[in-house]
PARODO-331046 format. One record per residue: residue in one letter; y, x, z of N, C-alpha, C, O, CB in turn. Coordinates in pm, 1 decimal, m for minus. Each point is the difference from the previous one (the first is absolute). Glycine has a CB too. Example, Ala and Ser with C-alpha at 12.3 -4.5 7.8 and 13.67 -1.06 7.14 Angstrom:
palo,n.yy,n.xx,n.zz,ca.yy,ca.xx,ca.zz,c.yy,c.xx,c.zz,o.yy,o.xx,o.zz,cb.yy,cb.xx,cb.zz
a,m569.0,1319.0,780.0,119.0,m89.0,0.0,120.0,90.0,0.0,m1.9,103.6,66.5,m115.4,m292.8,58.1
s,222.3,154.2,m196.6,119.0,82.0,6.0,109.0,m77.0,73.0,110.8,50.9,16.9,m173.6,67.5,m231.4
***
This chain:
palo,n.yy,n.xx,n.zz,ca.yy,ca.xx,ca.zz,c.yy,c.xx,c.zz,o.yy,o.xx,o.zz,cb.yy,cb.xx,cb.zz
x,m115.9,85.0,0.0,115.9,m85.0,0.0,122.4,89.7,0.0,33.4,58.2,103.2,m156.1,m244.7,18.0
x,167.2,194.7,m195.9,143.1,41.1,m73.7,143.3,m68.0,86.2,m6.9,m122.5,m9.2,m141.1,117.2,m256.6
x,226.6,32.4,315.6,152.5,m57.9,15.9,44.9,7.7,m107.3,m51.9,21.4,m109.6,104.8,33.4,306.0
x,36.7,m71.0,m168.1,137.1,m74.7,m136.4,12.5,141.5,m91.2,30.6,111.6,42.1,180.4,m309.2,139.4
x,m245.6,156.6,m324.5,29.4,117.2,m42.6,104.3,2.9,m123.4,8.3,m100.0,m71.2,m235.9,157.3,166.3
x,282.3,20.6,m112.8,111.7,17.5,m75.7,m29.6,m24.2,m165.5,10.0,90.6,m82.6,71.5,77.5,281.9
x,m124.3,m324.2,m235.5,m23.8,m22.8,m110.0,89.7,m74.5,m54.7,108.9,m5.2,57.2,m301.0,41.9,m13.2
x,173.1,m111.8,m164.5,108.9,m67.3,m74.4,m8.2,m151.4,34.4,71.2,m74.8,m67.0,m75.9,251.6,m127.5
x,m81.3,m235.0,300.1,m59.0,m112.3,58.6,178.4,m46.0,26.7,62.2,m94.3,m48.9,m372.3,171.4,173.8
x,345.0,4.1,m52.8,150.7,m43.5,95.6,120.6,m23.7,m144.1,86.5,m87.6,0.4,m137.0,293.1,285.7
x,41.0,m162.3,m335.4,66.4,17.1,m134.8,m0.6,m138.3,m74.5,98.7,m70.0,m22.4,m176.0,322.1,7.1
x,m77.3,m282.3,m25.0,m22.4,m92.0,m36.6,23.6,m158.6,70.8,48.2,m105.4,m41.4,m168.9,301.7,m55.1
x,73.3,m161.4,195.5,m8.6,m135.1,115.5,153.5,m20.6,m16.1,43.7,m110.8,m31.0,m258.5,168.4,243.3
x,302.6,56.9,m189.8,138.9,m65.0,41.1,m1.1,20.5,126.1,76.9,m78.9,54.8,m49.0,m92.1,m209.5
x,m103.4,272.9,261.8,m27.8,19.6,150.7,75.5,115.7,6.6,m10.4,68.5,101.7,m222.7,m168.3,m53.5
x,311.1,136.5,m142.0,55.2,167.0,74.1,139.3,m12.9,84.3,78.7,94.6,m2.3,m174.2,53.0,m225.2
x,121.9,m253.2,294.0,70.6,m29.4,117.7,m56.9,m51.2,98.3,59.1,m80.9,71.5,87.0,63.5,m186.8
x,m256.5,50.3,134.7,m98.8,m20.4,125.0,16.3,54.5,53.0,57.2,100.2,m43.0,m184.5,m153.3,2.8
x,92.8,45.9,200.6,m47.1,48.0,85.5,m96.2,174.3,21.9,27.7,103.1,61.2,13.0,m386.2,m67.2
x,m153.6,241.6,m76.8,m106.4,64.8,m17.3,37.0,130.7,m72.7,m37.9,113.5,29.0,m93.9,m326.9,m21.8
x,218.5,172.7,m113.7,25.7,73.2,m129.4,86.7,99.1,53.1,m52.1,109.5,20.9,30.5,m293.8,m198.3
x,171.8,167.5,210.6,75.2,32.7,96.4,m13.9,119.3,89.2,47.6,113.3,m6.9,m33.5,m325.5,m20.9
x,m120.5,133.3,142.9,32.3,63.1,111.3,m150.9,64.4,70.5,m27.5,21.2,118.1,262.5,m195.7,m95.9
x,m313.3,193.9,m142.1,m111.7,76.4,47.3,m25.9,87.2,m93.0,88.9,21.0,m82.5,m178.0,m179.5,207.6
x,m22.5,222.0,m134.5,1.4,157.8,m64.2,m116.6,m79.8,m104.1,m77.2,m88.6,36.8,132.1,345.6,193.8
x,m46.5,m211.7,m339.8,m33.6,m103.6,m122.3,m114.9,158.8,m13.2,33.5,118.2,6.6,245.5,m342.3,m156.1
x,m427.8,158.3,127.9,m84.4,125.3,m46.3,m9.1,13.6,m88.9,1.6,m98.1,m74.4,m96.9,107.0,185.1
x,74.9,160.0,m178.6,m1.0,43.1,m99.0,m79.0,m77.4,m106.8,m94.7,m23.7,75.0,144.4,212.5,53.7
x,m87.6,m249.6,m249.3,m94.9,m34.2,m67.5,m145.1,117.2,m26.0,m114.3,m25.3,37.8,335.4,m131.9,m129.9
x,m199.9,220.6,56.0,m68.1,114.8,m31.4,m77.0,53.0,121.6,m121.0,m20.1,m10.6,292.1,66.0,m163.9
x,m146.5,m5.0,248.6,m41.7,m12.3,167.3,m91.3,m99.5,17.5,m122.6,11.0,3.9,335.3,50.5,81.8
x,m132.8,m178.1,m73.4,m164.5,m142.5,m2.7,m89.9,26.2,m90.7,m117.3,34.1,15.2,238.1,m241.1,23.2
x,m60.0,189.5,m134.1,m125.7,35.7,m104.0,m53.0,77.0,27.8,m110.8,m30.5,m44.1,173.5,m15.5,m103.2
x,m77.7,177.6,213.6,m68.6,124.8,0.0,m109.3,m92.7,123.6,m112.6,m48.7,m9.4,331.9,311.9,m64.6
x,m111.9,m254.2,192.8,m105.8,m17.9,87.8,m93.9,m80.6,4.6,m100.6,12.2,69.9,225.9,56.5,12.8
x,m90.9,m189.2,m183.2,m122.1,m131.8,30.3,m87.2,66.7,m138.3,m111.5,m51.4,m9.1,270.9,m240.0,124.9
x,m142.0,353.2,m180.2,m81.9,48.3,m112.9,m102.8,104.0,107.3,m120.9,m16.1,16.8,331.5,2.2,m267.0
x,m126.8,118.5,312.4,m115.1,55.0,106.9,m86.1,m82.2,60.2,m115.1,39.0,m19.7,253.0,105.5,70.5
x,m131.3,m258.6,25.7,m40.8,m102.0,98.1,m125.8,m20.1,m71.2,m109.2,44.3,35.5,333.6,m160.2,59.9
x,m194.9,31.2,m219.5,m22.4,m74.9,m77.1,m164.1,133.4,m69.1,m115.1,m38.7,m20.6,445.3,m144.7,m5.7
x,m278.9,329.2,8.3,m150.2,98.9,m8.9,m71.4,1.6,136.9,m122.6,11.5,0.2,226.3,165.8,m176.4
x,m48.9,m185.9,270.9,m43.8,37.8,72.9,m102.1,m84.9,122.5,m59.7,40.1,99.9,255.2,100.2,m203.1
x,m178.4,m291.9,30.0,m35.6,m145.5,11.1,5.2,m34.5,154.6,m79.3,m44.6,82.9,m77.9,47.6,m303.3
x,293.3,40.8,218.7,124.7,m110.8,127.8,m1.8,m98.5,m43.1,25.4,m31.3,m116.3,149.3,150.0,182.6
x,m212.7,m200.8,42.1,1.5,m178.7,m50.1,140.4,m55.1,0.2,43.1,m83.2,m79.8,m274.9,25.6,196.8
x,332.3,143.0,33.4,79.1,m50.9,14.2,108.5,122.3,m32.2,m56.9,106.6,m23.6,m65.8,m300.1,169.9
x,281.4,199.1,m152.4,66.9,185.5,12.7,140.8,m113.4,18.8,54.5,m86.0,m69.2,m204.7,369.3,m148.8
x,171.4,m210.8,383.9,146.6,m18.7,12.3,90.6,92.3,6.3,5.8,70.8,100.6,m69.5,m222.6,m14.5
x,153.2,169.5,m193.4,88.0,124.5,20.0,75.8,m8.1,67.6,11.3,m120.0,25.2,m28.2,177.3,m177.0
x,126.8,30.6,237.3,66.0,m32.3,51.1,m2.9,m33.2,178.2,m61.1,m96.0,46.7,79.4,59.4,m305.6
x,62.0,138.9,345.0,15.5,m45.3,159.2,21.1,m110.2,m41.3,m103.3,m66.7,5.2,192.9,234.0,144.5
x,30.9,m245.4,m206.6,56.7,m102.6,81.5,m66.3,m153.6,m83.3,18.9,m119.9,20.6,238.2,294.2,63.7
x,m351.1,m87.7,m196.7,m103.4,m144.5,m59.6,m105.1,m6.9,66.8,m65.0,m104.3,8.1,109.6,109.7,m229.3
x,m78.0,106.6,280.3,m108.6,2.9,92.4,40.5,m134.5,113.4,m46.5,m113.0,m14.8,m3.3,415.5,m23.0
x,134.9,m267.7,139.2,80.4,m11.5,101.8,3.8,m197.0,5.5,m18.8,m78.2,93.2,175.0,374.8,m135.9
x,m111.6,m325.1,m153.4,34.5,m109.2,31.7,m158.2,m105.1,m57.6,m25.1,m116.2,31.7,344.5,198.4,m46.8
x,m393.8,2.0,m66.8,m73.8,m57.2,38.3,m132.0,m47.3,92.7,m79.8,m93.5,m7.1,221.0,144.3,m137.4
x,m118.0,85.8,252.9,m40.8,m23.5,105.4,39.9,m127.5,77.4,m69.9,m61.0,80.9,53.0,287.1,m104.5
x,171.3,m261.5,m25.6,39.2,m108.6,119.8,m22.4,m130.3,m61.4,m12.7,m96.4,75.4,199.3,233.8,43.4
x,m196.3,m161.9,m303.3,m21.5,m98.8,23.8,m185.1,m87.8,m7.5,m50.3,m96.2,m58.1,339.8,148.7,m12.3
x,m340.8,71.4,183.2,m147.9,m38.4,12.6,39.1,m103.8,101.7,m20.2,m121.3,m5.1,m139.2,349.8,m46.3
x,227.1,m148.3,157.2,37.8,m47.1,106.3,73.8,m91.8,62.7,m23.1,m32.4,116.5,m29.5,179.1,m152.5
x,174.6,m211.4,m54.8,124.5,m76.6,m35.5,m53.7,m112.8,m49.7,m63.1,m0.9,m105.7,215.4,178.4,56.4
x,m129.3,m292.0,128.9,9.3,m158.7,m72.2,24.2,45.4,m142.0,5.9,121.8,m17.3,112.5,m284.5,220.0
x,m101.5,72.3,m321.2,36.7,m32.5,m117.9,84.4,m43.3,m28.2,38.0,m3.8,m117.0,m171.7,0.0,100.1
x,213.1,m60.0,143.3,143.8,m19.8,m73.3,109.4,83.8,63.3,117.9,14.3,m32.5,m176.2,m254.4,m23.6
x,m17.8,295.1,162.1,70.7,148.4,26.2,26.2,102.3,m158.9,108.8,40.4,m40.9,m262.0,m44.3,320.1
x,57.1,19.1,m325.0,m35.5,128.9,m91.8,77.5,m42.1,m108.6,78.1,77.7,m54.9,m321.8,m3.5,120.5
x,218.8,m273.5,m127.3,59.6,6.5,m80.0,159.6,m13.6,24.5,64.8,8.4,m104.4,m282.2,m66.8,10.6
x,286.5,40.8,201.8,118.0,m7.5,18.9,67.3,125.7,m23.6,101.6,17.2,m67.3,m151.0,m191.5,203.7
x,m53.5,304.4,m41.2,89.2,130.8,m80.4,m19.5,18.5,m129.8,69.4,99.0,m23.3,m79.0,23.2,202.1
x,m53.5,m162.7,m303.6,m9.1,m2.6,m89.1,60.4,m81.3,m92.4,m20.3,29.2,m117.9,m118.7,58.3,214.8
x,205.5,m178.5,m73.7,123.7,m118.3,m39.8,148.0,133.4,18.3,82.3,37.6,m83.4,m221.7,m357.9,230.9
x,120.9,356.1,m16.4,121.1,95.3,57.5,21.4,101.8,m135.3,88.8,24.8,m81.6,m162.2,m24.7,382.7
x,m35.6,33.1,m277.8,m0.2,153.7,m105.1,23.8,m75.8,m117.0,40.6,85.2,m79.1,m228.6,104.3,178.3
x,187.3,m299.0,m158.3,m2.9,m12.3,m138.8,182.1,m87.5,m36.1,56.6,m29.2,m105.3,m407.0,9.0,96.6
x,370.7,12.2,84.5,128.4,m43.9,20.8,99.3,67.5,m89.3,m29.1,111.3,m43.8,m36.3,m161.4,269.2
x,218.4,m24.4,m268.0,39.7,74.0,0.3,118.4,95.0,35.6,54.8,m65.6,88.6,m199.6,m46.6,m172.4
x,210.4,214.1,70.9,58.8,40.3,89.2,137.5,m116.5,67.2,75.0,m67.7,m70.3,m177.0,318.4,m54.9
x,101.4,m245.5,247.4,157.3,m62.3,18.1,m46.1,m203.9,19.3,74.9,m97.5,m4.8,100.1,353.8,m218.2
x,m313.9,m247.9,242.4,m52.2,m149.9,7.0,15.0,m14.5,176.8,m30.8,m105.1,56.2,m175.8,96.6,m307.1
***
């Protein structure tokens, strides 16, 4: 599982005054690709890159659902809402 990565998704959508887009560290493309291509030889079922993808999806094992999806409404917001 990949975080937000610096593709043309935000571009397209019309999301590059988000939240997400903004104000977090957008991952390399090339980088994901590498690593889930490693995962992916190395037959990882699952590959979270990332402390803070780790981190969050540790919490939302743990987190109600409308907890998780509320910070996720947050993050997708856009700026100045």
């Amino acid at each position: 599982m990949a975080g937000t990565s610096d593709i043309d998704f935000f571009h397209k959508a019309g999301s590059k005054n988000t939240v997400v887009y903004n104000d977090t560290e957008l991952s390399d493309p090339p980088d994901v690709a590498r690593e889930g291509y490693r995962a992916l030889k190395d037959g990882d079922r699952k590959l979270i890159v990332g402390f803070k993808n780790k981190i969050q999806a540790a919490m939302s094992n743990v987190l109600p659902g409308n907890v998780v999806a509320s910070g996720m409404r947050k993050m997708t917001e856009s700026k100045g809402e």
